[in-house]
N, C-alpha and C positions, 0 to 999 in steps of 0.2 A: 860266699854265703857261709852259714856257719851253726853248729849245732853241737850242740853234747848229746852224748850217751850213758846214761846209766845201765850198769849190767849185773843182776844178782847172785852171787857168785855163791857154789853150792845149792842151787833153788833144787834141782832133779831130785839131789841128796833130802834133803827138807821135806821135797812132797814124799819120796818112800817112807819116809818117816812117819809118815801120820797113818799107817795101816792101808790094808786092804778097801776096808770102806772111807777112803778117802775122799772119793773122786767131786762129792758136794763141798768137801770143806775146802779145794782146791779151786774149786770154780767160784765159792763163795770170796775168798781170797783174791782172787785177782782181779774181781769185779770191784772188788770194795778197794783194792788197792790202786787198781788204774783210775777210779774213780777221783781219789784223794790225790794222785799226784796231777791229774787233771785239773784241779781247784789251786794245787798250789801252781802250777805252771799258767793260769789265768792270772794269778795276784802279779808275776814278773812281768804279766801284759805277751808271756809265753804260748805254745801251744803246744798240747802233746800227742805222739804218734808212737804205736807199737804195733809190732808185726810176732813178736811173741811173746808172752809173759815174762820171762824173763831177764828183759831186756827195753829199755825204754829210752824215744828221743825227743828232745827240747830242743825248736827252734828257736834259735837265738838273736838272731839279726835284729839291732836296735834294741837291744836287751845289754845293758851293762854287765859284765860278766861278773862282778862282785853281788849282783841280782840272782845271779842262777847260787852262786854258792849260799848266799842266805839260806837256802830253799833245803841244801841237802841234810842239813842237822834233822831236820822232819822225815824227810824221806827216811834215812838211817833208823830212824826210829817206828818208823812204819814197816820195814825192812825183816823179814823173820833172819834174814842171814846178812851177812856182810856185806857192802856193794863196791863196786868199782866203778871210776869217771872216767872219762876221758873225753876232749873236744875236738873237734873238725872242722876245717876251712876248706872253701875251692870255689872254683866256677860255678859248678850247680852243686843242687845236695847232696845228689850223689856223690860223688865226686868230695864233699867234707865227708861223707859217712865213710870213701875208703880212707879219707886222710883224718879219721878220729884216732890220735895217739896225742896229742898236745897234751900241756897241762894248763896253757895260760892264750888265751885271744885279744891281749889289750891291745896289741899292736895290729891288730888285722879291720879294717875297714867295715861298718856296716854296709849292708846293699837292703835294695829295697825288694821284700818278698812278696808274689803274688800268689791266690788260689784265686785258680777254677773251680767251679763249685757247680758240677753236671747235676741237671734236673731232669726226669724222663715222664712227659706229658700223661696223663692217664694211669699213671702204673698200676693203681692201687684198686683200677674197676674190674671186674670181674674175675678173679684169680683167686686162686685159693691160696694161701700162704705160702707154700711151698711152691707153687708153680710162680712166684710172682718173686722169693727172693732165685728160683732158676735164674729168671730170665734177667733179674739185676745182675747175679755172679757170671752174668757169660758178657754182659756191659761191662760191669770190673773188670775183667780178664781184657777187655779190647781198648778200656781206657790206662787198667797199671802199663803194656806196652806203649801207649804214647806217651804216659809217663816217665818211663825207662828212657824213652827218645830223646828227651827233653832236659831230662838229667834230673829230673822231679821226683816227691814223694804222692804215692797214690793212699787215700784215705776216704774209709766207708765210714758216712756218717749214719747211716741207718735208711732204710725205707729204699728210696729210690734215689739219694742222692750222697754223689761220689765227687770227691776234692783230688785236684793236685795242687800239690804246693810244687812252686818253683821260681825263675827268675824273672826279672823284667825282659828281658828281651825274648824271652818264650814267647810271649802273649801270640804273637802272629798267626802261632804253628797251631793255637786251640779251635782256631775258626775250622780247619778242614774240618777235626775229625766229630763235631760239632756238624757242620754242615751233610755229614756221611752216613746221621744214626739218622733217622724220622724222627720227631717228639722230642727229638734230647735240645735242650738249652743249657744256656749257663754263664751263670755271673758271676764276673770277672772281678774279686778285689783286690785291687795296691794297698797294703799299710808299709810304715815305718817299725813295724812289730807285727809278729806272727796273727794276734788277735784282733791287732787295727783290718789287717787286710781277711781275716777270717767276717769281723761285723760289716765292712764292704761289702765281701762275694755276699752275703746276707741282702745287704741294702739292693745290689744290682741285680739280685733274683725277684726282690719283690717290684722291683720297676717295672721287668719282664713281662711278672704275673700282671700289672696293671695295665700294658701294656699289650697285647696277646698275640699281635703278629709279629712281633720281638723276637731273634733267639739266644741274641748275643749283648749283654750289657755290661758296660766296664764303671766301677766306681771307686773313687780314689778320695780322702779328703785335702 
């Protein structure tokens, strides 16, 4: 599997810089910036995943790699500091993310990527906003470990529902813990790209939902 890294080099330096009343212009910033590298990682058929601001990852699988580099002239330019690249190959993603030192992936195989994409029945009735993203971040916390398992990347798309991206030959391992929670479902997409298999887990949730004693549905084109 295979992914780059973008990593903003001096970002800490950058934000001391903007003063003590900082702390909006920095949250402004990185919303608008994770935003836009969002957009452009949809145009390579990409998908983006960060775990901190200053640091950003593009799955690439089925992604020409002369695709990814189009993209970083913009990035750079959106960039308030310098950035650095680097790509990663392995068995799972984990596994490219410790082996991100490359500079070039032509010669490395695509594989086909899947997301799980957990739904959690009810979430949103009677809770009050904080007691309802509790009860999500203590699901996050039980599904990044089966992520980690798996050798996958965990991602919160908002509300009640949580993705792993990871390999084809994962899929098997999603039914436990699937089977383990109450209410939680989740659908399963195969793409040939990050975002084919992203509009999949889509397609095979809303099967689910039209479907209601469903909890597991897999879609692939």
């Amino acid at each position: 599997m295979k992914i780059a890294e973008i990593n903003l080099i001096g970002y800490r330096e950058w934000t001391e810089s903007l003063g003590f009343d900082r702390e909006w212009k920095i949250q402004k910033f990185q919303h608008s910036f994770t935003a836009n590298l969002t957009e452009l990682a949809s145009e390579i058929n990409s998908f983006l995943l960060t775990y901190r601001y200053d640091s950003y990852i593009f799955l690439l699988d089925g992604i020409p790699i002369e695709r990814f580099y189009s993209i970083l002239g913009k990035v750079k330019e959106l960039s308030p500091v310098p950035i650095s690249v680097c790509l990663g190959f392995g068995k799972t993603l984990l596994e490219a993310e410790r082996n991100c030192f490359y500079d070039n992936l032509k010669n490395v195989d695509d594989e086909k990527i899947v997301l799980a994409h957990f739904d959690l029945d009810g979430f949103s009735k009677k809770r009050t906003p904080f007691n309802a993203y509790l009860e999500i971040y203590e699901l996050y916390n039980r599904i990044f470990k089966f992520s980690k398992d798996v050798g996958g990347f965990t991602y919160y798309f908002g509300g009640d529902n949580i993705g792993v991206f990871m390999g084809l030959d994962k899929i098997e391992e999603v039914k436990r813990i699937v089977n383990e929670v109450d209410n939680l479902k989740v659908g399963i997409g195969i793409g040939n790209t990050p975002r084919e298999a992203v509009a999949n887990a889509a397609k095979a949730l809303h099967i689910i939902r039209l479907f209601r004693d469903r909890k597991i549905e897999i879609s692939q084109n």
